[in-house]
N, C-alpha and C positions, 0 to 999 in steps of 0.2 A: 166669377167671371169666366164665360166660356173663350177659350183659346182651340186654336190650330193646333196638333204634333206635327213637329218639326220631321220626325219619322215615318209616321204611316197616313198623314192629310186628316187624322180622324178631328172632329171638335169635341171636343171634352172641357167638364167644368174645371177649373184651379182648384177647386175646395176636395174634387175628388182623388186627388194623391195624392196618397200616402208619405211620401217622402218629397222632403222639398229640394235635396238634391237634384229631383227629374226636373224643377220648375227651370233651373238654370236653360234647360235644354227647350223646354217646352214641349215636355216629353209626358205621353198620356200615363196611364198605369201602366197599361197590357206591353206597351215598348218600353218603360223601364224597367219588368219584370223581364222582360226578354231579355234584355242590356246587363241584367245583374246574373242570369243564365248564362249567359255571354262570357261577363268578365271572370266566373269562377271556371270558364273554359278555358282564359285566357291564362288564368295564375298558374291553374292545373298545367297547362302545354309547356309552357316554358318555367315551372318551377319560379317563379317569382318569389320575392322572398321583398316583402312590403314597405319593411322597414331600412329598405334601399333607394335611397333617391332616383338612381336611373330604373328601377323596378318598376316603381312607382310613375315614373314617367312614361315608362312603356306601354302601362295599361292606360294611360290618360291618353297615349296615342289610340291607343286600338277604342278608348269611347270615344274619342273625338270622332274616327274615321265610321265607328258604328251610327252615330246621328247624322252624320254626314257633312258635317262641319270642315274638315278637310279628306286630301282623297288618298287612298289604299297606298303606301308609301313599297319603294321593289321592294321583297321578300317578304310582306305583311302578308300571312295567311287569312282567311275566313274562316274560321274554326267552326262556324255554324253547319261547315259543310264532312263529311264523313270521313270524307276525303282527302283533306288538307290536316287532317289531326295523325301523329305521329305516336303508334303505339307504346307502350312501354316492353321493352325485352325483356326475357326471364333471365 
C-alpha cells in the first residue's frame, strides 16, 4: 500500500520498510534511517542509560519532536546541527 511520510511528503510503498517501528510514524526508510542516526546522537549527547524510564522517555521526546508529531520543547537541542552538540573534555 503506498502511503505519504509523515517527514519528508515522499510516497513510498508499506511493504518497503524495513522495520515496522517506522510504520507507526508513517515514516519512509530513508527518514527512519536518519531518525535512527538521530537517536544514537541523542543517547551519545546526553549519555542516556536505556534502561531508565525517564531516559527512555527522553529519547521518545526527541523522536516524537524529530516526526514532528509535537514541537521542540525549551532547552531541546537539534543535534543534527554541529552546533548544538557538546563536545566531550579531556
Amino acid at each position: 500500500m503506498t502511503k505519504t511520510c509523515s517527514k519528508c511528503g515522499s510516497s513510498f510503498d508499506e511493504s518497503s520498510v524495513d522495520d515496522h517501528q517506522a510504520i507507526k510514524y508513517t515514516a519512509c526508510q530513508n527518514c527512519w534511517n536518519e531518525w535512527m542516526t538521530q537517536s544514537i546522537m541523542v543517547i551519545n549527547e546526553f549519555k542516556l542509560d536505556l534502561s531508565m524510564p525517564e531516559h527512555r522517555q527522553m529519547l521518545k521526546k526527541y523522536e516524537r519532536a524529530f516526526f514532528g508529531l509535537e514541537g521542540r520543547e525549551a532547552g531541546m537541542r537539534d543535534l543534527s546541527k554541529e552546533s548544538e552538540r557538546v563536545p566531550d573534555k579531556p
